[in-house]
N, C-alpha and C positions, 0 to 999 in steps of 0.2 A: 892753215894748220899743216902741220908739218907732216908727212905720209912716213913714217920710219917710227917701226913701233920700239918701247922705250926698254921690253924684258928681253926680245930677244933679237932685234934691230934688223927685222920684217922689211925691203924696203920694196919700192916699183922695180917692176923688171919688163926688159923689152925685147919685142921677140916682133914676128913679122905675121902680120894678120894674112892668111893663105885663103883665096875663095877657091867654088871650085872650077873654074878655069886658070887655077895656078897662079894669078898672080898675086905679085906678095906683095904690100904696102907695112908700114911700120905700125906697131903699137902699143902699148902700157898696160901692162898689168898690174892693177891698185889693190893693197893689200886692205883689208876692213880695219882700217884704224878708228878706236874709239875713243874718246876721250873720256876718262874715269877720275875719280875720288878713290886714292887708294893712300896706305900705309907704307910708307919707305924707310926702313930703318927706326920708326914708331913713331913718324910723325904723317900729319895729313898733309897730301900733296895732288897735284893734279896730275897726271899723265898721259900719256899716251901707248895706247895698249892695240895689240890685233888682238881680235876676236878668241884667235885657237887659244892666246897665251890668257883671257880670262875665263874659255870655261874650262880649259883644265887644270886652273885652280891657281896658276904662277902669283897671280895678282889678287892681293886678298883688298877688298872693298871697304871702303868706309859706309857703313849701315846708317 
């Protein structure tokens, strides 16, 4: 599944995992993408949605 959310294009970002003896190693940060039943233009579709962008309402649900 594809990680790149589909309302507001959420995607992995990489930054460097720091212990604490300082050293850095690489790594991903994954964004909670969910796959949903939602309305797009007023038809049912599948998506792909982050979490923030369905519960603060972006993405209305198919009930």
């Amino acid at each position: 599944m594809s990680q790149v959310c589909d309302i507001c294009g959420k995607r992995p970002s990489a930054g460097n995992q720091v212990s604490h003896s300082m050293r850095h190693t690489r790594r991903m940060r994954m964004p909670n993408i969910q796959r949903v039943h939602a309305y797009v233009d007023g038809k049912k579709v599948w998506i792909n949605a982050c979490t923030r962008c369905i519960k603060s309402g972006k993405v209305k649900k198919v009930v």
